[in-house]
C-alpha positions as CSV (number, residue, x, y, z in Angstrom):
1,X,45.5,6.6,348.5
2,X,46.0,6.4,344.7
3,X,49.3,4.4,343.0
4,X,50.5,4.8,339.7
5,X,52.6,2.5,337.7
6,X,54.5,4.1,334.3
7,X,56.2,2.5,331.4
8,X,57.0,3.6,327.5
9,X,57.7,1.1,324.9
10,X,59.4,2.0,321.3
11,X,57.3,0.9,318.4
12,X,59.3,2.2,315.3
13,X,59.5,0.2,312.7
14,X,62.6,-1.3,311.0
15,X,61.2,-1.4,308.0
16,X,59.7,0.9,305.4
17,X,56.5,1.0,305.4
18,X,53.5,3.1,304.0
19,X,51.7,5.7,305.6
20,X,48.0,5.2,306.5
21,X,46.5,8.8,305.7
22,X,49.0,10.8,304.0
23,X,49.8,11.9,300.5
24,X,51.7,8.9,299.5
25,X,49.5,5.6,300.6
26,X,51.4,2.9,298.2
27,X,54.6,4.3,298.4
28,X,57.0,2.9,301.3
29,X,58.5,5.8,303.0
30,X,62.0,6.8,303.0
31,X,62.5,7.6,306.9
32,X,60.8,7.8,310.2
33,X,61.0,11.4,311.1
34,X,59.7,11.4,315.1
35,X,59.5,7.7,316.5
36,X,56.3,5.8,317.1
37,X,56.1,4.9,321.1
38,X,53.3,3.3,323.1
39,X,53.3,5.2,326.5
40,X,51.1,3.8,329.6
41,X,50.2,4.6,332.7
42,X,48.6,2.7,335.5
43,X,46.3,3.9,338.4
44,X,45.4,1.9,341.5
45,X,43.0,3.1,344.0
46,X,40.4,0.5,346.6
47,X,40.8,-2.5,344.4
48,X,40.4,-1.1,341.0
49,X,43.0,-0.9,338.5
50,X,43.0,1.3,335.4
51,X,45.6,1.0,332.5
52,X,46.0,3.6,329.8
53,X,47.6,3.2,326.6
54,X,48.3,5.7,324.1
55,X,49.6,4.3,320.6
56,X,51.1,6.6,318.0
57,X,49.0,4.7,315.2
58,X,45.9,5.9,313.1
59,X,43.8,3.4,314.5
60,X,44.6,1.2,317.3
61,X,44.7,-2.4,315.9
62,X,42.4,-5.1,316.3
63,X,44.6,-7.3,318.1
64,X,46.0,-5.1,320.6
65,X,43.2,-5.0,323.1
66,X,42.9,-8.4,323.7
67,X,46.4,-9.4,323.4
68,X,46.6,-7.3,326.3
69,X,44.4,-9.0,328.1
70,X,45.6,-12.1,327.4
71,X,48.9,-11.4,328.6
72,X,47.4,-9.5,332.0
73,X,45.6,-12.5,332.3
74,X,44.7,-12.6,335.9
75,X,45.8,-9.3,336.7
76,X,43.3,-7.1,334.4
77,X,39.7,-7.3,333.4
78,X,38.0,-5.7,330.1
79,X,36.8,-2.4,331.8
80,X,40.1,-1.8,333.5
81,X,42.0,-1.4,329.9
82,X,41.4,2.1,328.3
83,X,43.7,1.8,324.6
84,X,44.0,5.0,322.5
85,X,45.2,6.2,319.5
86,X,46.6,9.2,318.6
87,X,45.7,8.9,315.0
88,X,48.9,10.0,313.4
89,X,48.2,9.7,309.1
90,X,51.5,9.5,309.3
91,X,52.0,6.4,311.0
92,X,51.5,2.9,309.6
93,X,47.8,1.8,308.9
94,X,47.3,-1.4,311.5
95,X,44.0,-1.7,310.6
96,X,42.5,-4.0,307.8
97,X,38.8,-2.6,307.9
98,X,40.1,0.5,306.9
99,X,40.2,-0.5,303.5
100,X,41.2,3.1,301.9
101,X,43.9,3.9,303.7
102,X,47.3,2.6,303.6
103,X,48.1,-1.1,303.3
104,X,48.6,-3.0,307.0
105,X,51.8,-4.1,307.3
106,X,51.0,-7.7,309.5
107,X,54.4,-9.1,310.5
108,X,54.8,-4.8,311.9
109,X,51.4,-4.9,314.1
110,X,51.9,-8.6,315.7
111,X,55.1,-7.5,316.2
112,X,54.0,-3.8,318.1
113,X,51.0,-5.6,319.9
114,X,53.5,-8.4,321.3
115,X,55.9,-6.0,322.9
116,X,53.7,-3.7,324.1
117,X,51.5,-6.6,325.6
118,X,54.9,-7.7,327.3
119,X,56.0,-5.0,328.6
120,X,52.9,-4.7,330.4
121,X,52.5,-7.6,331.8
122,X,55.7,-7.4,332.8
123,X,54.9,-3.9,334.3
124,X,51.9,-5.8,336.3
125,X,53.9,-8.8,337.1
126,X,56.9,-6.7,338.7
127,X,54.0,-4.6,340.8
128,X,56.4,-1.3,341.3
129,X,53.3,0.7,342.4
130,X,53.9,3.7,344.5
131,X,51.9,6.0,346.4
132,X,51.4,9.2,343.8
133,X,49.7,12.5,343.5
134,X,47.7,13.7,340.5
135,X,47.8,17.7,339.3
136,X,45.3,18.5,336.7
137,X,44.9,21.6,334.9
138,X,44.0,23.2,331.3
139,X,45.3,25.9,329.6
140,X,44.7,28.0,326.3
141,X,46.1,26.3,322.9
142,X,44.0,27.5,319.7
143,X,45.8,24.9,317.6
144,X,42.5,23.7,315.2
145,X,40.0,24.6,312.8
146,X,36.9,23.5,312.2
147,X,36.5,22.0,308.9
148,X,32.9,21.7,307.3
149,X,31.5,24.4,305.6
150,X,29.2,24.8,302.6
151,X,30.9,25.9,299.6
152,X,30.4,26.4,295.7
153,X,31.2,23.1,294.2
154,X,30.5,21.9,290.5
155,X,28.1,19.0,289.3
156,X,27.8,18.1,285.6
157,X,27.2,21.6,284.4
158,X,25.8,23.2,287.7
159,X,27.3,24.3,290.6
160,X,25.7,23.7,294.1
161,X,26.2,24.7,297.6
162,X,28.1,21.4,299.3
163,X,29.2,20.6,302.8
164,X,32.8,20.3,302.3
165,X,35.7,19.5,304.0
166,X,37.0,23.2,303.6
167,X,37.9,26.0,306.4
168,X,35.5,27.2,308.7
169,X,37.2,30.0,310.9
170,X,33.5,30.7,312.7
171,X,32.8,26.8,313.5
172,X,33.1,25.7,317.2
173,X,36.8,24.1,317.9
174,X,38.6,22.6,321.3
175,X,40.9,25.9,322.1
176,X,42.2,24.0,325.6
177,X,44.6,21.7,326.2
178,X,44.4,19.5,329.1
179,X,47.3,17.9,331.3
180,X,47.7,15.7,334.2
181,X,51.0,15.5,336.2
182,X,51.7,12.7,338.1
183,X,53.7,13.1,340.8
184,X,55.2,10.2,343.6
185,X,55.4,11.2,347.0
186,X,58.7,12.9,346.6
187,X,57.3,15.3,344.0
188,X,59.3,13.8,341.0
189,X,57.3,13.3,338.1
190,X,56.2,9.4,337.1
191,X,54.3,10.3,334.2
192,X,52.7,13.2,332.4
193,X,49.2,12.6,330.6
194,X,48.3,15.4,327.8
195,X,46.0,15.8,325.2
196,X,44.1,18.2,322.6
197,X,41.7,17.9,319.7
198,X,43.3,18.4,316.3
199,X,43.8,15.8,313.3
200,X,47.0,15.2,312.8
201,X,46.7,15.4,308.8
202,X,49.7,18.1,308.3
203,X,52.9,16.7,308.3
204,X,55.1,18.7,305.4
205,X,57.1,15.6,303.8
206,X,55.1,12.9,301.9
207,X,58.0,10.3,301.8
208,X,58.6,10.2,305.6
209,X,56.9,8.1,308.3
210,X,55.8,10.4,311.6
211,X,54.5,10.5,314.8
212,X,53.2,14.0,314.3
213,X,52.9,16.3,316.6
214,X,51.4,14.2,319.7
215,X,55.4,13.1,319.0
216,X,57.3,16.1,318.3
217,X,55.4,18.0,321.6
218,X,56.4,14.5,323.4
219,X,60.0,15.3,322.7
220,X,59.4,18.8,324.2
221,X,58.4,17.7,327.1
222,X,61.0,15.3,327.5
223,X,63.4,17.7,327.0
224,X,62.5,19.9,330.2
225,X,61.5,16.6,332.2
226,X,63.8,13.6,331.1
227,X,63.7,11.2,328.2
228,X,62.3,8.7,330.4
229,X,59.0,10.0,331.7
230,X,56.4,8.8,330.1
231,X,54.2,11.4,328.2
232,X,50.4,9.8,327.3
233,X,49.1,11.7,324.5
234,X,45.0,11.5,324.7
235,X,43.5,12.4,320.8
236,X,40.5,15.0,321.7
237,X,36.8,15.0,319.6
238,X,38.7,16.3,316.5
239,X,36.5,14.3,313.7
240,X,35.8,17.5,311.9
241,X,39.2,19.6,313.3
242,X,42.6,20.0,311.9
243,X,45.3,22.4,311.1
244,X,44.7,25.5,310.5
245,X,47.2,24.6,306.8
246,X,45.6,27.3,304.4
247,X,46.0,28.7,301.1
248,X,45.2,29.6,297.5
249,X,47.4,26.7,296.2
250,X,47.1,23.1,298.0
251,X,50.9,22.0,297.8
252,X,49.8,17.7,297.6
253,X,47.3,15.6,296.1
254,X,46.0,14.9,292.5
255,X,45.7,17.9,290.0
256,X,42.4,18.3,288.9
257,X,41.5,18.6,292.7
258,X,44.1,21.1,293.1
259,X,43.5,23.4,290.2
260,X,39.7,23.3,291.0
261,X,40.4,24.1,294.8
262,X,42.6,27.1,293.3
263,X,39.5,28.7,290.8
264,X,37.2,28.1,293.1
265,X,39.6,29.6,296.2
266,X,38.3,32.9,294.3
267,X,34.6,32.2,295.2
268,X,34.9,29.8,298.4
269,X,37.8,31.5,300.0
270,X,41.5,29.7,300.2
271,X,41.1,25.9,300.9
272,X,43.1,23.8,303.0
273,X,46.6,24.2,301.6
274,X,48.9,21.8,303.7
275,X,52.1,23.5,305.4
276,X,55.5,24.1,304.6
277,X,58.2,22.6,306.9
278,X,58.7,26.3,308.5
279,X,55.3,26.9,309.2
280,X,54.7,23.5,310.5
281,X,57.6,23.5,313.0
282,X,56.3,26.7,313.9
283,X,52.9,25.4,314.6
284,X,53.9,22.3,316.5
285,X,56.5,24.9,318.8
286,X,53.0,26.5,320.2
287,X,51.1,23.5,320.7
288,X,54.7,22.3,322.8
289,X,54.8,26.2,324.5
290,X,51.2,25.7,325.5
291,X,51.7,21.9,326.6
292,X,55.1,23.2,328.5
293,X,52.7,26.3,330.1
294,X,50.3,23.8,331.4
295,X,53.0,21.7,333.1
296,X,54.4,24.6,335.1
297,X,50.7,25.5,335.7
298,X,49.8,22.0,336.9
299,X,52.7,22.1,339.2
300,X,51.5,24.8,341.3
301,X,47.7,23.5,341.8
302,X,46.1,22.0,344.1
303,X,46.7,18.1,344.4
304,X,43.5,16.2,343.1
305,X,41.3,14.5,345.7
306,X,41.3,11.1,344.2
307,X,38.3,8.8,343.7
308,X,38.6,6.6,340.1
309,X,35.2,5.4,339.0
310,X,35.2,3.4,335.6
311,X,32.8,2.7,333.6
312,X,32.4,1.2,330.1
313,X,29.5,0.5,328.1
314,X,28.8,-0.3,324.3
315,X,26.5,0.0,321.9
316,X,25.5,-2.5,318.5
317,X,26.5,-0.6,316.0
318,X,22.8,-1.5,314.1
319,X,21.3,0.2,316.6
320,X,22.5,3.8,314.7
321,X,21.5,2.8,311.9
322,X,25.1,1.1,310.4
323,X,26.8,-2.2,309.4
324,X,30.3,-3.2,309.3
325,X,32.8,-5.8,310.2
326,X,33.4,-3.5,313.4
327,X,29.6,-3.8,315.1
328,X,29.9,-1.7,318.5
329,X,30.8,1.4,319.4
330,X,32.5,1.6,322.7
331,X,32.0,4.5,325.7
332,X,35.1,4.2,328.4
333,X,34.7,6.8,330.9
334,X,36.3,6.9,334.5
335,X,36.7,10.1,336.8
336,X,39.6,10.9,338.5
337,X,37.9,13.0,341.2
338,X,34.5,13.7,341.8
339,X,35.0,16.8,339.5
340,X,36.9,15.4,336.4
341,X,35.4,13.0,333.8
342,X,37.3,11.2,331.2
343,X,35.2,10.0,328.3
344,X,36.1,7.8,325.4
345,X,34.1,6.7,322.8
346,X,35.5,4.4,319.9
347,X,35.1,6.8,316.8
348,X,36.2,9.7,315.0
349,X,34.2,12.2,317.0
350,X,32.8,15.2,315.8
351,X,33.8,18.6,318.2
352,X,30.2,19.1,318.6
353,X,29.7,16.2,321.0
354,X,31.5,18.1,323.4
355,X,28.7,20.4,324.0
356,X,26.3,17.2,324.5
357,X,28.6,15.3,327.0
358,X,29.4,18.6,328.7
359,X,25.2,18.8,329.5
360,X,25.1,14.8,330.5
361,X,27.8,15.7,332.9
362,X,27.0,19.1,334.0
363,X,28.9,20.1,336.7
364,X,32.2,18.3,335.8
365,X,34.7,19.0,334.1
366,X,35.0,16.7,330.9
367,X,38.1,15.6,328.9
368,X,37.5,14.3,325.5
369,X,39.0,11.3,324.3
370,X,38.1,9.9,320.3
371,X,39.9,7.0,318.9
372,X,39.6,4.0,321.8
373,X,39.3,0.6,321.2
374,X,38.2,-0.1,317.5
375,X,37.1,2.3,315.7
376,X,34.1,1.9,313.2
377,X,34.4,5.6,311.6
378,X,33.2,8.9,312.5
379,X,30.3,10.1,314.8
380,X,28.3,13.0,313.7
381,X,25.4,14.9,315.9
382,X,22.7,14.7,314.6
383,X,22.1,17.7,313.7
384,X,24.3,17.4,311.2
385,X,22.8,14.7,309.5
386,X,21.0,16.4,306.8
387,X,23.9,18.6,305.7
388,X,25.9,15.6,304.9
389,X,29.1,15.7,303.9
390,X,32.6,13.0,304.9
391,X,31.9,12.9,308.5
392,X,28.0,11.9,307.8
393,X,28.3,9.3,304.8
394,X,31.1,10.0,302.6
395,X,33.7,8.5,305.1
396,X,31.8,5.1,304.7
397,X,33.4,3.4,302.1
398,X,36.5,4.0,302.8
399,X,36.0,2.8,306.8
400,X,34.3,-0.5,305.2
401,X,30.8,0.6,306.6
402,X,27.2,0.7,305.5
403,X,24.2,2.6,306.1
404,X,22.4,5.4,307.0
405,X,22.2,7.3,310.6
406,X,19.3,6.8,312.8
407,X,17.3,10.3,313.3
408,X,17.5,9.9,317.0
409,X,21.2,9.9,317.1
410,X,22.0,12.6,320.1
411,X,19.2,10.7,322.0
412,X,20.7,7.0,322.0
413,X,24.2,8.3,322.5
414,X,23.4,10.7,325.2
415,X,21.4,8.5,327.1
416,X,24.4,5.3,326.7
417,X,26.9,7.6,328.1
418,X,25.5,9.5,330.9
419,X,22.8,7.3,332.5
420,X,23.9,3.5,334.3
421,X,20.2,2.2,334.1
422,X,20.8,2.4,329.8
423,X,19.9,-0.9,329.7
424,X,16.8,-0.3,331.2
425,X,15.6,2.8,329.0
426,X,16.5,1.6,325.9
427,X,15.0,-1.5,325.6
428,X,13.9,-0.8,321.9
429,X,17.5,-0.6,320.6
430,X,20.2,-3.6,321.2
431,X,22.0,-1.8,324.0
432,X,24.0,-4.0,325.8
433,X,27.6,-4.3,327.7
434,X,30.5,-4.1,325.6
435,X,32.5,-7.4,325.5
């Protein structure tokens, strides 16, 4: 029988500090509009021990895993830690390498990673398992857009046709959102696990500090279940999603950028515009309707016949071609039946993965998860490699990474995450366990 253990742990800062990703990256904001938690939930089943926790950060910061680990000392081994980030731009940038976003606030991160490394290993020390029952279900949640798609762009005196980061209402996107209830043996809820794939790049106000929508549909939640429960949020594939904010006139960022986007809206169609505080209340009230829908839905299905499997791998990051001060890219997968597969990899991951991890798995249902561990920047398939574009090279400098993709991309990374003998097949390429 399967045990869970639950615990949330408030990572607000006292301070003002400056977002990672949004409009305002040297300016300290003014006040935190939805708080910053770290929710976790722990699953026990024939002598293997899983711990999940979700950070309302951009990245998840160096430190965290292994201080972790360090505290569990004893109590939890590498593969049995699965850390996520929700990747809020609103929230504080507690990542150095990412040396174009927002500055790292150092005395804020040691400060997060200590308490959430106490309070779970004071969650593992105490041992309150109890015997629990997992729901799982998806439901429909069109929240994203896909955003690459070649426009009319000038050069010098020319213009040519450009992969941009610019509305794409016919590109694939996640349109599900998946949920997990757990449930002790008295049908109360311990802990609710939720996720979809959608940047969170929107919020309205530049001068304010937010967990986004991951935390605004967390208060939702709470409000119908109890401020108490634990609610991990699980970022989807979403490298080349986001909000579907669009519009003739783009309401933040520099001028000339804004009055090209607005002549050119006339041959390239309306860019991404950013919302107003109406239209993003009412955007984040449907994601919360459809992450309330699922809930009630979950509640009625079929209890999950449990058997957790972990398994993480990594790869050298020279091995795809790229350098950097981060030099693996990490796969974290563990099913939770012998039907559903969670899979993690360490990167901004493109939608279009889904499709290749849905064929290494076929048969299963898969849930998505971007943004584990460290993150070195963003994964692209391969086929879109010679489009270019942010997610293929223009993301490098900012991410503090060099390079240029291998052409057998989809091969390498299909072959790391779906077949155990990797080590085997690969032997051309530096494949090896992660640390």
């Amino acid at each position: 029988m399967i045990k869970a253990i639950a615990t949330s742990v408030d990572i607000t800062p006292s301070q003002a500090l400056v977002a990672a990703g949004h409009c305002l990256r040297d300016v300290p904001s003014r006040k935190v509009a939805i708080p910053f938690e770290a929710n976790v939930l722990g699953l026990r089943e024939n002598g293997q021990t899983l711990i999940i926790v979700s950070v309302d950060w951009f990245f998840a910061s160096p430190g965290l895993r292994e201080r972790i680990l360090t505290r569990c000392a004893g109590r939890l081994d590498k593969a049995s830690l699965v850390v996520a980030a929700s990747h809020a731009h609103t929230s504080p940038n507690p990542d150095r390498t990412k040396v174009g976003f927002g500055r790292v606030n150092l005395d804020y991160v040691a400060w997060a990673e200590r308490t959430i490394a106490n309070r779970i290993g004071e969650m593992l020390h105490l041992g309150d398992w109890h015997p629990a029952r997992l729901r799982f279900t998806t439901t429909a949640c069109d929240c994203a857009i896909h955003r690459r798609r070649k426009i009319w762009w000038p050069e010098g005196f020319r213009l040519r046709h450009v992969i941009s980061m610019f509305p794409n209402a016919t590109g694939p996107r996640d349109r599900e959102l998946r949920l997990l209830r757990v449930e002790d043996q008295d049908d109360s809820l311990m802990a609710v696990i939720w996720g979809v794939s959608c940047h969170p790049t929107e919020w309205p106000v530049c001068s304010e500090l937010s967990s986004d929508y991951p935390g605004g549909v967390r208060q939702a939640l709470r409000a119908r279940i109890g401020s108490e429960v634990p609610v991990v949020f699980l970022q989807g594939f979403c490298g080349d999603l986001r909000p579907p904010s669009i519009g003739r006139w783009q309401r933040r960022g520099r001028w000339r950028s804004r009055l090209l986007n607005f002549a050119f809206s006339f041959v390239n169609g309306p860019p991404f515009a950013g919302f107003t505080p109406g239209e993003y209340r009412a955007w984040m009230k449907n994601i919360g309707e459809c992450a309330e829908r699922a809930l009630n839905q979950a509640a009625h299905s079929t209890p999950l016949v449990t058997k957790l499997s972990i398994q993480r791998t990594g790869i050298d990051l020279s091995a795809l071609g790229l350098s950097g001060e981060i030099t693996e890219l990490i796969f974290h997968s563990f099913e939770l039946d012998e039907k559903i597969r969670v899979v993690g990899i360490s990167a901004e991951v493109c939608w279009e993965w889904m499709d290749l991890v849905q064929r290494a798995f076929a048969g299963k249902t898969i849930w998505p998860v971007g943004y584990i561990d460290r993150v070195f920047g963003y994964l692209p398939t391969q086929a879109m490699l010679p489009e270019g574009g942010y997610e293929v090279t223009e993301f490098q400098d900012s991410f503090g990474i060099k390079g240029e993709f291998v052409a057998n991309l989809d091969e390498i990374i299909t072959k790391l995450i779906s077949d155990q003998q990797i080590y085997e097949k690969l032997e051309a390429h530096p494949v090896r366990p992660a640390k």
